[in-house]
N, CA and C of each residue as an Amber inpcrd file, in Angstrom:
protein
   642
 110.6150000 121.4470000 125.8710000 109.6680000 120.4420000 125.4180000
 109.9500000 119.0900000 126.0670000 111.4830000 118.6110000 125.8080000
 111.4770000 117.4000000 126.9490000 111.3550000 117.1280000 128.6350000
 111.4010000 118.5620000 128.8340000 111.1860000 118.6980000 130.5650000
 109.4600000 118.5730000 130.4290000 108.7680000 119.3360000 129.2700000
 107.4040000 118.9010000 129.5330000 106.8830000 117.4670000 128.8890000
 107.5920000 116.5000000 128.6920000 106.9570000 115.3570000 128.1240000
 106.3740000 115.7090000 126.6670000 107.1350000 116.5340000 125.8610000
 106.2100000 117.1060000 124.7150000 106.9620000 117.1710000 123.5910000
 107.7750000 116.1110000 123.2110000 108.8750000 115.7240000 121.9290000
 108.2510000 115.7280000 120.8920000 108.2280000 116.1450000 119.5790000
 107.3520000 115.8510000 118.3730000 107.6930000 114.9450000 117.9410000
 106.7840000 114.1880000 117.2820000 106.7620000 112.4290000 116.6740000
 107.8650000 112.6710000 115.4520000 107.7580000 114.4840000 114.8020000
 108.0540000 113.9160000 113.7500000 108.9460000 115.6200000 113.7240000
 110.5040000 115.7500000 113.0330000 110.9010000 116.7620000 112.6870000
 110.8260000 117.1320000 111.0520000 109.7320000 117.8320000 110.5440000
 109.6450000 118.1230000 108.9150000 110.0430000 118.6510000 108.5220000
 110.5650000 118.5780000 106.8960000 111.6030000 119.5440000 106.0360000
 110.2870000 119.7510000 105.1660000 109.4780000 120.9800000 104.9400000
 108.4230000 120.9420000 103.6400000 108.1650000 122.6470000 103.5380000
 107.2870000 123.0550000 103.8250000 107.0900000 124.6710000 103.7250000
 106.4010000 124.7970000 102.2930000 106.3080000 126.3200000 102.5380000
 106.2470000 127.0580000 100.9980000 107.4000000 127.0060000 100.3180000
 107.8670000 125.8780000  99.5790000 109.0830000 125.7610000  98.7230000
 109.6530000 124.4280000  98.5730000 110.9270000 124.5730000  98.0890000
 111.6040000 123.4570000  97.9940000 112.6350000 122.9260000  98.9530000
 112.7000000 122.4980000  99.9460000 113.4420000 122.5120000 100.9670000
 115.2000000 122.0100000 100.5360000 114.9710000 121.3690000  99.2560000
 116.6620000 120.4600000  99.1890000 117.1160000 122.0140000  97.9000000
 116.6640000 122.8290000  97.2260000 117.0920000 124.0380000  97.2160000
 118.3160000 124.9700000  98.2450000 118.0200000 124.5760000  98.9810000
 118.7180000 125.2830000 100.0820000 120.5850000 125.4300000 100.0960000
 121.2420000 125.8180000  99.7510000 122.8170000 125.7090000  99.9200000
 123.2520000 124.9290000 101.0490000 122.5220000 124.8910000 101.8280000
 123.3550000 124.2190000 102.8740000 122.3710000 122.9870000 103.7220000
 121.7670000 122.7060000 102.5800000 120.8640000 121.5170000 103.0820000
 121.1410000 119.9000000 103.6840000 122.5670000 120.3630000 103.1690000
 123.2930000 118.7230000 103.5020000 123.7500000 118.5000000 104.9080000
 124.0060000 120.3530000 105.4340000 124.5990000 120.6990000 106.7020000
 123.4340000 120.5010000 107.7990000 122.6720000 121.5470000 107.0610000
 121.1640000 121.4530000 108.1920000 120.8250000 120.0590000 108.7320000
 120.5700000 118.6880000 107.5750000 119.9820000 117.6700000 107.7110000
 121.5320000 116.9840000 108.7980000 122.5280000 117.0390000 108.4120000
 123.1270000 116.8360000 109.5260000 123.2600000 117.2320000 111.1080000
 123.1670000 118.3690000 111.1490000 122.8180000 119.1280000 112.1000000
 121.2570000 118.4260000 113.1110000 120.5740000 118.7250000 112.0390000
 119.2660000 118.2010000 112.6320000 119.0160000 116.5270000 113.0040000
 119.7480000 115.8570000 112.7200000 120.1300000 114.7130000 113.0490000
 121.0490000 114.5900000 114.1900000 121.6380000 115.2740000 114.6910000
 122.7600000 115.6960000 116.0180000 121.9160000 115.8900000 116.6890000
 121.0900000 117.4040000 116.5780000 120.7180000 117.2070000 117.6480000
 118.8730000 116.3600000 118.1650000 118.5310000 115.9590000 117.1070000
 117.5900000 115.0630000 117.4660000 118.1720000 113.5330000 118.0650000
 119.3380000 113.0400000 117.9500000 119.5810000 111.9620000 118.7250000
 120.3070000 112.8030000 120.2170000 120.5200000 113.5810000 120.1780000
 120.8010000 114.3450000 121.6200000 119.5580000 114.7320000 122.2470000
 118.6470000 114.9240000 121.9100000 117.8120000 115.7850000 122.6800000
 115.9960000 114.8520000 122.2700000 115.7260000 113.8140000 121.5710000
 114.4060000 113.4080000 121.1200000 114.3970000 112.1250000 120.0250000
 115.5980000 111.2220000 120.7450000 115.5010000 110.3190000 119.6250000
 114.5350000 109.2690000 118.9970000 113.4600000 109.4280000 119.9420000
 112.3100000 108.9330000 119.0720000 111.5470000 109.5850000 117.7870000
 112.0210000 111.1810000 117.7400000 111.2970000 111.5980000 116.7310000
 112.2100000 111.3390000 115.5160000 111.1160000 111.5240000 114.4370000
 111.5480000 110.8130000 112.5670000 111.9310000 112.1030000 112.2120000
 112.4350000 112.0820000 111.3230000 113.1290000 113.3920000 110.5970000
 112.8670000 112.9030000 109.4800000 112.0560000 113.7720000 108.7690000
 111.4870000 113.7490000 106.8680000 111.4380000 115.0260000 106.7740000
 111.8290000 114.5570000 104.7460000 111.6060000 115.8840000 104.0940000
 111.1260000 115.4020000 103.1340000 109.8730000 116.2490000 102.6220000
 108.9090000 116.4510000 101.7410000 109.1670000 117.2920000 100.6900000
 109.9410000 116.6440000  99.4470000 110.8860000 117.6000000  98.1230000
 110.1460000 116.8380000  96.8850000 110.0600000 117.9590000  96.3020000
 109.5770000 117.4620000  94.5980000 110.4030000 116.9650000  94.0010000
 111.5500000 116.2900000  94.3610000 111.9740000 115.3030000  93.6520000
 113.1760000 115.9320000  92.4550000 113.5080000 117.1200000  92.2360000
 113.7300000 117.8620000  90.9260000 115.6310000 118.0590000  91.3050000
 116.0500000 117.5880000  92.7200000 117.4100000 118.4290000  92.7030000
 118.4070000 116.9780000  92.9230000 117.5070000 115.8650000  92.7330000
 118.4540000 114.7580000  93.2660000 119.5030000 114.1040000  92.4430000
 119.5020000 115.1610000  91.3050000 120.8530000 114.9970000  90.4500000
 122.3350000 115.5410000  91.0470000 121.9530000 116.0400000  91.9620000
 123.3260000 116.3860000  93.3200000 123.1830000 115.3080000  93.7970000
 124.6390000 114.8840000  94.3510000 125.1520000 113.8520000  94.7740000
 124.6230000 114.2980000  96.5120000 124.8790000 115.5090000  96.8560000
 125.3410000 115.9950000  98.1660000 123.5490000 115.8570000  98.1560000
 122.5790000 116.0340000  97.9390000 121.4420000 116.2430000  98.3020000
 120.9750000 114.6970000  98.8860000 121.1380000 113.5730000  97.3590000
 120.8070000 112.3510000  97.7050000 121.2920000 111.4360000  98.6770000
 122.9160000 112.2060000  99.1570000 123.5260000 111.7380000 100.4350000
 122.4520000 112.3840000 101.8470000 122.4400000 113.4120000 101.8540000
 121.7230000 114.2640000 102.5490000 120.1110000 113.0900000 103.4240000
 119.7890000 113.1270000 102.2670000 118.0530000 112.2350000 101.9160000
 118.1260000 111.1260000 102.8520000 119.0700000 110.3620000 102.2700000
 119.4160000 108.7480000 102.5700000 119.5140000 108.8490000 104.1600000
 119.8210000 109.7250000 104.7130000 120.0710000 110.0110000 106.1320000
 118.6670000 109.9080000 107.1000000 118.0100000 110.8430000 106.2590000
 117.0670000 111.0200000 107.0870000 115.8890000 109.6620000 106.9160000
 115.0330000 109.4870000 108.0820000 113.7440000 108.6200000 108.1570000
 113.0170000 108.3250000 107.0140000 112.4560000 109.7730000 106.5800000
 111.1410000 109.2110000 105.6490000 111.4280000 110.3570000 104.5460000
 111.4850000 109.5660000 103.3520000 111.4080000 110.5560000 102.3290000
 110.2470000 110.3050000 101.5610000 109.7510000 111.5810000 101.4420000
 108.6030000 111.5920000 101.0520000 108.5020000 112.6100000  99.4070000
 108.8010000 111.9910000  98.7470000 109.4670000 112.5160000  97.2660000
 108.4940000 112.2320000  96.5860000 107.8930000 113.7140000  95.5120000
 106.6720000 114.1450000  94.6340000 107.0460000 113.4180000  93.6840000
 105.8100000 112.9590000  92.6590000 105.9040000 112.8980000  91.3310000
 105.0000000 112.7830000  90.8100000 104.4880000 113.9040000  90.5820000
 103.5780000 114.4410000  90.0210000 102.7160000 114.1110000  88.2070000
 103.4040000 113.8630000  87.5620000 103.2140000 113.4400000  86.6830000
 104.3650000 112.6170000  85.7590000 103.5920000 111.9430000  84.2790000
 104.2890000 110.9340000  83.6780000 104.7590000 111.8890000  82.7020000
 104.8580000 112.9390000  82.4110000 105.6780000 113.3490000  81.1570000
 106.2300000 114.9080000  81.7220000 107.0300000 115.3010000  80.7440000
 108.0970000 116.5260000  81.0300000 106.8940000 117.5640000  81.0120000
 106.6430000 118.3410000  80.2940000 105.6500000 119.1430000  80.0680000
 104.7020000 119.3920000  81.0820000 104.2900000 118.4490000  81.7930000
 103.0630000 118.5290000  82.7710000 103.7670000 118.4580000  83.4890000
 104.6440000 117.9420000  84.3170000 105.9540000 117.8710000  85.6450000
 106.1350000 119.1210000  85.4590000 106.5040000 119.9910000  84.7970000
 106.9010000 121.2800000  84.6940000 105.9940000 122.3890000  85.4580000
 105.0040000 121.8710000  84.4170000 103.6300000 123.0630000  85.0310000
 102.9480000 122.9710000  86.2500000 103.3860000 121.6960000  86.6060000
 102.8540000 121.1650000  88.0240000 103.7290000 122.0850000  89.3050000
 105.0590000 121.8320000  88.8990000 106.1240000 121.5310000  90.4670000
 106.4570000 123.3230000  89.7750000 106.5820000 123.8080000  88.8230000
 107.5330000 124.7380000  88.5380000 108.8150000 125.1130000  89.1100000
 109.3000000 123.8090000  88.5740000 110.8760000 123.7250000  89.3370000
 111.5690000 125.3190000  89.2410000 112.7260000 124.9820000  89.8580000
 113.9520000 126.4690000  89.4620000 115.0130000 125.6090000  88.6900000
 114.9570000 124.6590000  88.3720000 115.9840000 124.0950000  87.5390000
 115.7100000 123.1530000  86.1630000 116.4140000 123.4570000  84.9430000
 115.9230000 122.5050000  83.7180000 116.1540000 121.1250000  84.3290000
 114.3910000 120.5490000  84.3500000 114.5660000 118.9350000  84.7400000
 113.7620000 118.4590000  83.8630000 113.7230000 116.7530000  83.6530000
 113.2710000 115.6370000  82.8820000 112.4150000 114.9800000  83.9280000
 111.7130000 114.4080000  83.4090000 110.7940000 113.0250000  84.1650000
 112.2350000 111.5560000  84.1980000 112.9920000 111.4670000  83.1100000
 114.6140000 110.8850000  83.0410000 114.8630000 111.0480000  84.2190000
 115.7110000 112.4590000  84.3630000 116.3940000 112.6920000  85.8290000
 115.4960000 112.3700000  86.8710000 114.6010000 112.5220000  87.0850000
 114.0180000 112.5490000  88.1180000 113.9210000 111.0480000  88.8150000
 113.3480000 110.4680000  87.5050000 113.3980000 108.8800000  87.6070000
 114.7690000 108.5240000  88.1960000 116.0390000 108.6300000  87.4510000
 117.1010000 108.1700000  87.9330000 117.5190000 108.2300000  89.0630000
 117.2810000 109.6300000  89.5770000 117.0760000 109.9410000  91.2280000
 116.4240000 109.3210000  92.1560000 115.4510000 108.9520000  91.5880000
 114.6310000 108.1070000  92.5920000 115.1590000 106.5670000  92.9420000
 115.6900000 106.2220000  91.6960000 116.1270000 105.0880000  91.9620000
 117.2350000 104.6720000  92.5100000 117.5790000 105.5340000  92.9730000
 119.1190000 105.4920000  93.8070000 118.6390000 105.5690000  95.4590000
 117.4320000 105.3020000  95.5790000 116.9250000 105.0870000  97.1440000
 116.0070000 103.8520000  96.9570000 116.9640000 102.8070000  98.4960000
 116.4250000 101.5860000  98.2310000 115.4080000 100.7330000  99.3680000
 115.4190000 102.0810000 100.0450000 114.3910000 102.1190000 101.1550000
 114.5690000 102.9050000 101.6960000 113.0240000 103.6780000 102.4700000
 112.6100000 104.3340000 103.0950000 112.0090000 105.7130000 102.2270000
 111.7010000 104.9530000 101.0900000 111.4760000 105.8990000  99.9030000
 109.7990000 105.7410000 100.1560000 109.1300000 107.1510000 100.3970000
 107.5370000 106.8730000  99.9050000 107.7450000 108.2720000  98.5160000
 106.4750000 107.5910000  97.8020000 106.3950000 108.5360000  96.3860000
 104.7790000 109.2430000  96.9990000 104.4140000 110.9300000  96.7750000
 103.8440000 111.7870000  97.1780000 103.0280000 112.0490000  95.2690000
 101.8580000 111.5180000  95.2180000 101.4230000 111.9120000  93.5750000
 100.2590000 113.1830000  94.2450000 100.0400000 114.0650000  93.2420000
  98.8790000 115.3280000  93.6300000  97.9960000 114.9250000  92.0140000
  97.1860000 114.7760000  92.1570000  96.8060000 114.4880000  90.6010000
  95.3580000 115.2460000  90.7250000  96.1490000 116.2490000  89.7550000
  94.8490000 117.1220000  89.5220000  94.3830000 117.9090000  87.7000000
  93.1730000 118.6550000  88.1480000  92.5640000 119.1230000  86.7980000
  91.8670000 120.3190000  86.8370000  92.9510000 121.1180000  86.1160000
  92.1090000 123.0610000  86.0040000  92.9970000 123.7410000  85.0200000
  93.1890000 125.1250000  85.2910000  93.3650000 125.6450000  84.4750000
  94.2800000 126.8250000  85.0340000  95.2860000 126.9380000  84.9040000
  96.1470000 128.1860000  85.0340000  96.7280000 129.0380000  84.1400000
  96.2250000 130.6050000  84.6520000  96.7760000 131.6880000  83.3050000
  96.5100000 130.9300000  82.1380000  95.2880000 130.4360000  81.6430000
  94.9660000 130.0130000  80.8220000  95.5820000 128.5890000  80.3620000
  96.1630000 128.1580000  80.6160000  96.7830000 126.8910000  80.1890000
  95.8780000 125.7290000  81.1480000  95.4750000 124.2380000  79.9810000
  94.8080000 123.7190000  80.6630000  96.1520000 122.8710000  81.4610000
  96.1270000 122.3100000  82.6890000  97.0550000 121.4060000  83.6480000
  96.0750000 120.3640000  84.1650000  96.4770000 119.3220000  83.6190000
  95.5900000 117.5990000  83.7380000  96.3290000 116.6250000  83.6190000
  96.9680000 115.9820000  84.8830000  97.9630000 114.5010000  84.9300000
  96.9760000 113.3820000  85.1370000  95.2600000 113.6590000  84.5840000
  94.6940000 112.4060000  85.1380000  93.9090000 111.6290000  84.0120000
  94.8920000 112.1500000  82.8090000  94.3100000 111.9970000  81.3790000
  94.9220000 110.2670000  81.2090000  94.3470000 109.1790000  80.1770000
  94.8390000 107.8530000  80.4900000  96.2000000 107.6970000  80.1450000
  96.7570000 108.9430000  79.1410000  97.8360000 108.9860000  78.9880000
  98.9310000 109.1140000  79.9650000  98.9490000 110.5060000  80.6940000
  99.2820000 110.5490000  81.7610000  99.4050000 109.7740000  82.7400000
  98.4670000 109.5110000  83.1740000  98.4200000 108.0140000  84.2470000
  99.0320000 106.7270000  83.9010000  98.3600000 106.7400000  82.7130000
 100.0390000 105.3390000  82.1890000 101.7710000 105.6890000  82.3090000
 102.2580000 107.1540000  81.3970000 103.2010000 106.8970000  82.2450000
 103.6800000 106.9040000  83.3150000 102.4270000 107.5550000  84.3010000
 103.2470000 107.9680000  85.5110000 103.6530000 106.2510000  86.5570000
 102.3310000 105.2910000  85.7740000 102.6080000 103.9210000  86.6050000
 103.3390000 103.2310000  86.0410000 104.2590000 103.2490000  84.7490000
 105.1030000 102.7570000  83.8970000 106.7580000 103.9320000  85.1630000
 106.8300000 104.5510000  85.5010000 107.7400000 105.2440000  85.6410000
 107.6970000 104.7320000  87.5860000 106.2640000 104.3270000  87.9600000
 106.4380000 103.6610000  89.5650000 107.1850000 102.4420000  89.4180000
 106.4650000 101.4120000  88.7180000 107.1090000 100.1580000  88.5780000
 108.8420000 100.3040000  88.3430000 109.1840000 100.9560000  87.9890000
 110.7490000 101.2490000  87.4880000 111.6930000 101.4510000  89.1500000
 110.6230000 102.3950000  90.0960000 110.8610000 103.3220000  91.4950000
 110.6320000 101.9550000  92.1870000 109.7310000 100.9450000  92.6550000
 109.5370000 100.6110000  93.2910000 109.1980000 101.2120000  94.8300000
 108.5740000 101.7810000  95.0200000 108.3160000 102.4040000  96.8840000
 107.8480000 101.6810000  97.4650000 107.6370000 101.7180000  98.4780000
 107.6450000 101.3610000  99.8240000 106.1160000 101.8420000 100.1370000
 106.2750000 102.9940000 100.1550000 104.9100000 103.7290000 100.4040000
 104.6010000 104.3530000  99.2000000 103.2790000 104.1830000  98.8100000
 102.5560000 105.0560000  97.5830000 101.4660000 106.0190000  98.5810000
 101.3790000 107.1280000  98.4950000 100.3240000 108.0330000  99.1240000
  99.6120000 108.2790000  97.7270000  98.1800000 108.1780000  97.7280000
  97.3820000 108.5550000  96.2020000  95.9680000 108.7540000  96.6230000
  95.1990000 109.8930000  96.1640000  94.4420000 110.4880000  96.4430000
  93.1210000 109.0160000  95.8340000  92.0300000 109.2670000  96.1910000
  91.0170000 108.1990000  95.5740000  89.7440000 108.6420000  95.8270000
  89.3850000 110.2700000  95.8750000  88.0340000 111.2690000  96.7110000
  87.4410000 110.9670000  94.9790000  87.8890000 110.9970000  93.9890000
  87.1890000 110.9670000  92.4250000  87.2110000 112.8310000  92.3860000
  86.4690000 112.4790000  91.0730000  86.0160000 114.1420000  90.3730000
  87.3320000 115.1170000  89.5840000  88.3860000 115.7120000  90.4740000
  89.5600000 115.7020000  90.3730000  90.5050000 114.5750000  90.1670000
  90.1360000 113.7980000  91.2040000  91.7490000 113.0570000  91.0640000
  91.4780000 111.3910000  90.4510000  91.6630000 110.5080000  91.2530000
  91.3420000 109.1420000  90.8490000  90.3680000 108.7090000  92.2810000
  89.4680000 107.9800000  91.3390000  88.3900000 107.7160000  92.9320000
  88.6880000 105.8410000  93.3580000  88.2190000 105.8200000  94.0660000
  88.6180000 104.7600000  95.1540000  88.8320000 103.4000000  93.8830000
  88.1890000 102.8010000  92.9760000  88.3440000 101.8090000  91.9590000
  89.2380000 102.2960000  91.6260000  89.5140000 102.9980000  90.4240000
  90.6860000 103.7160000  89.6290000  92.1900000 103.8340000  90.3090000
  91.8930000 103.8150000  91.7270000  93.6320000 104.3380000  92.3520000
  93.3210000 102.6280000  93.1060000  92.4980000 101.9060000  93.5570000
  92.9460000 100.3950000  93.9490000  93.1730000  99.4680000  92.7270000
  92.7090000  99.8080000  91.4330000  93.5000000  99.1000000  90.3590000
  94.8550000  99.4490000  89.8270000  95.2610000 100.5140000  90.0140000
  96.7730000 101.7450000  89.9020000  97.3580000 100.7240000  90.5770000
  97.3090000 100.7360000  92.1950000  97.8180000 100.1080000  93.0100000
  98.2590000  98.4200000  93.0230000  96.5130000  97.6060000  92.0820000
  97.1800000  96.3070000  92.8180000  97.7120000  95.3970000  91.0800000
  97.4540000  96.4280000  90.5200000  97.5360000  96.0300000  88.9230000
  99.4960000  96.4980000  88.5350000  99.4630000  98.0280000  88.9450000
 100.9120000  98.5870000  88.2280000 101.4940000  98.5470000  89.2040000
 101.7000000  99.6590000  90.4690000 102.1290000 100.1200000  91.1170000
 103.4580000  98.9830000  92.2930000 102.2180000  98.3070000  93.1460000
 102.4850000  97.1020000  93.6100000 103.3520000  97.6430000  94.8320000
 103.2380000  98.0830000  95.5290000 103.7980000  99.0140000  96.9600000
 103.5040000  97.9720000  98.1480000 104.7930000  97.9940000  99.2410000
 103.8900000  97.4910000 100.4440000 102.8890000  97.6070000 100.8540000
 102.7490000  99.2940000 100.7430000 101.6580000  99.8330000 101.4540000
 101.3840000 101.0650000 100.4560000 100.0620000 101.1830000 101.1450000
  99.4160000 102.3000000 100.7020000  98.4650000 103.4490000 101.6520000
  99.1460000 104.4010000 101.3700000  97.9870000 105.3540000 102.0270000
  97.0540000 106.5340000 101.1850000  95.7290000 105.4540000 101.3750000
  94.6300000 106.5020000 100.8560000  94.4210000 107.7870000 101.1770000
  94.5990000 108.9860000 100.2630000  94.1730000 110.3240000 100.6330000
  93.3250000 111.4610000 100.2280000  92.8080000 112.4220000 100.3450000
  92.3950000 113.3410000  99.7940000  90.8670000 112.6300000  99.1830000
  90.1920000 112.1510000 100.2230000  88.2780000 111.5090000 100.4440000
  87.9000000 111.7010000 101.0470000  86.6930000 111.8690000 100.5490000
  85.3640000 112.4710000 101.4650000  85.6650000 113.4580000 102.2690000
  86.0880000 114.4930000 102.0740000  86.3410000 115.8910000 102.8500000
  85.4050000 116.8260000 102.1120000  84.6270000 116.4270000 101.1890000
  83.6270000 117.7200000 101.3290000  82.6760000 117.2740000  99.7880000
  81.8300000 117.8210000  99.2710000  80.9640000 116.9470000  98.0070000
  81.5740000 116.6180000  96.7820000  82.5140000 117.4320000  96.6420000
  83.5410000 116.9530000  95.1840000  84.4140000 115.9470000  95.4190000
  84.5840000 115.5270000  96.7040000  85.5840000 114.5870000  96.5650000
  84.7630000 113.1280000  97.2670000  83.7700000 112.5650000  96.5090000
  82.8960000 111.0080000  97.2380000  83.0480000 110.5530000  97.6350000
  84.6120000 110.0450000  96.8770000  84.9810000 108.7630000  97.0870000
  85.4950000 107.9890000  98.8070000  85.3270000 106.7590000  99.2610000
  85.4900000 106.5690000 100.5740000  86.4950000 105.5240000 101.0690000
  87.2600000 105.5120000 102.1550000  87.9640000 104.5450000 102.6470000
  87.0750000 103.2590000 102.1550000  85.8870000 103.2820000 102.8300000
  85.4500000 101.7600000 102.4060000  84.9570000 101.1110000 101.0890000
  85.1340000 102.4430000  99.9200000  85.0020000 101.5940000  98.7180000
  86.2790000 101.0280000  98.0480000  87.6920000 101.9840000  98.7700000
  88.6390000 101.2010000  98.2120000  89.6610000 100.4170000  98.7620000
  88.5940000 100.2690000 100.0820000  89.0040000  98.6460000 101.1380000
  88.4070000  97.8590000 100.2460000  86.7520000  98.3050000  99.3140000
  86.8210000  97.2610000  99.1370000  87.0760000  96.4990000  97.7970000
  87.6720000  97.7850000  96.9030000  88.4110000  97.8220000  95.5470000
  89.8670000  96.6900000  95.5290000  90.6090000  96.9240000  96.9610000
  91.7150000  96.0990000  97.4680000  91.5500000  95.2240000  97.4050000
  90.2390000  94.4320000  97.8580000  90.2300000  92.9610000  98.6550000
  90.7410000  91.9780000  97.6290000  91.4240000  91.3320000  98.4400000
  92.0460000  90.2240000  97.8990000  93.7970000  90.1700000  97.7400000
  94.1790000  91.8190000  98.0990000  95.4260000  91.9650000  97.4610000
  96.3340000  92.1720000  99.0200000  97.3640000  91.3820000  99.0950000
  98.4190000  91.5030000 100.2640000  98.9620000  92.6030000 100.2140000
  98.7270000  93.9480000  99.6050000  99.6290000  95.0130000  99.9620000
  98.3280000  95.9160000 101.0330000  99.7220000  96.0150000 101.8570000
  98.7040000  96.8060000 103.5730000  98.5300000  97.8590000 103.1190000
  97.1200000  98.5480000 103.4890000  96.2220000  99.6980000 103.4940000
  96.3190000 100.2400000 104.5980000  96.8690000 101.2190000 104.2120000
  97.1120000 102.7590000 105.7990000  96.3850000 103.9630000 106.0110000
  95.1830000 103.3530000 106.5730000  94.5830000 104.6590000 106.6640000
  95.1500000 105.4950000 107.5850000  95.1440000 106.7580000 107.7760000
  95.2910000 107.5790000 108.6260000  94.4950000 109.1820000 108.7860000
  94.2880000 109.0700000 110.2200000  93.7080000 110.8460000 110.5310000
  94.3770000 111.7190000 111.0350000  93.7400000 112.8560000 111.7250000
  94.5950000 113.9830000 111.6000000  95.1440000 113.4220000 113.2440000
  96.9710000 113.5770000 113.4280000  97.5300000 113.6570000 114.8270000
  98.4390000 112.0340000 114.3000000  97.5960000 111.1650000 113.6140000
  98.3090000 109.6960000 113.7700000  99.7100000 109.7790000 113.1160000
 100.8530000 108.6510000 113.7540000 101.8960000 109.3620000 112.4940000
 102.3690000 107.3040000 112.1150000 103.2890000 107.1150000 111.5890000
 103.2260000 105.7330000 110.5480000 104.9350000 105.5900000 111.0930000
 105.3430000 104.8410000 111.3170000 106.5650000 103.8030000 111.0040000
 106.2190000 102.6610000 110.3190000 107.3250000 102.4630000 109.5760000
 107.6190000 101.5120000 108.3780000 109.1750000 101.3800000 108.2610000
C-alpha cells in the first residue's frame, strides 16, 4: 500500500462486537501503534467500544493511546443501556460514567437513539425522561466531539438535537448524523445550521470518504 501511494487515513477497532472485550487488546493497540508509526504515520488509529469494559485499568490505558475514541452511550438509565448495547458484563450507567471521565481529551461520545420493539419488549431512549438523563450524564463527560443523529421520527430531529447541544451538552464540536437518507428520516443539515445559529460550538458536517482531525 505505501509503494502504491495508498495508506488509509484511518486504522479502526469496531466490527460485529466489542473490540476492548478482547484478552489481549492492550497488546494489539500497542502493536498497532508500532507498526503504524513504522510503516503510515499519518494514519489515526480509533476504536469504536460501547463504553461497558473501562472499569479495567489495562483497557483505559490501552484507549488513551490511541487517536480517536469514539465511546457509545446510548442511553440515560441502567435498564435501557442494557437492552440497547447487551453488554457481556454486569454494568451501570455509574461505571460507565466514571470511565468516561477518566479521558481528558480526544474523547468523542457515539449516542444511537432509537424506538421499536424487540422479542416483544418495547426499547425507547428518546422518551423526555431518557434524554434528560442521558444530557445530565454528558455535562458530567464533557467531549470534545458529540456525534447525534437529528433525521427526526426515530431519533431527535434537527431543533431537538441543536437545543441538546447548545442548551446541555455544550461540545466543541458537533457532528450531525443519520438525515435525510431516505423519507423517515426529514430532518436536514440546513435546519440544524439553522437551529445552531448563534452558538460558537463548530458544526461538522461530513460525507461518505471525508475523515476529521481535532
Amino acid at each position: 500500500m505505501r509503494d502504491n501511494n495508498e495508506l488509509p487515513e484511518a486504522i479502526s477497532f469496531a466490527g460485529n462486537g466489542e473490540p476492548t472485550l478482547h484478552p489481549e487488546f492492550a497488546e494489539i493497540i500497542d502493536n498497532t501503534i508500532e507498526l503504524r508509526n513504522k510503516y503510515s504515520q499519518k494514519s489515526k488509529v480509533a476504536v469504536l467500544s460501547n463504553a461497558t469494559m473501562l472499569h479495567l485499568p489495562e483497557v483505559v490505558n490501552a484507549l488513551k493511546k490511541v487517536d480517536m475514541n469514539i465511546l457509545k452511550l446510548d442511553a440515560g438509565r441502567d435498564e435501557t443501556i442494557r437492552n440497547i448495547n447487551c453488554p457481556m458484563v454486569d454494568i451501570t450507567i455509574e461505571k460507565i460514567i466514571a470511565g468516561l471521565k477518566q479521558f481528558t481529551s480526544n474523547l468523542i461520545i457515539q449516542t444511537l437513539f432509537i424506538r421499536g420493539e424487540l422479542d416483544g419488549k418495547i426499547i425507547d431512549n428518546t422518551s423526555d425522561v431518557e434524554v434528560n438523563e442521558w444530557l445530565k450524564h454528558l455535562t458530567e463527560i464533557k467531549p470534545d466531539l458529540v456525534m447525534i443523529p437529528i433525521g427526526g421520527n426515530f431519533t431527535m430531529g434537527p431543533e431537538e438535537a441543536a437545543y441538546a447541544i447548545k442548551t446541555w451538552i455544550k461540545p466543541k464540536m458537533v457532528l450531525p448524523m443519520h438525515y435525510n437518507s431516505n423519507p423517515l428520516t426529514p430532518g436536514t443539515l440546513a435546519e440544524f445550521q439553522a437551529a445552531m445559529k448563534g452558538s460558537d460550538i463548530k458544526i461538522v458536517p461530513m460525507t461518505e470518504g471525508q475523515t476529521l482531525n481535532f
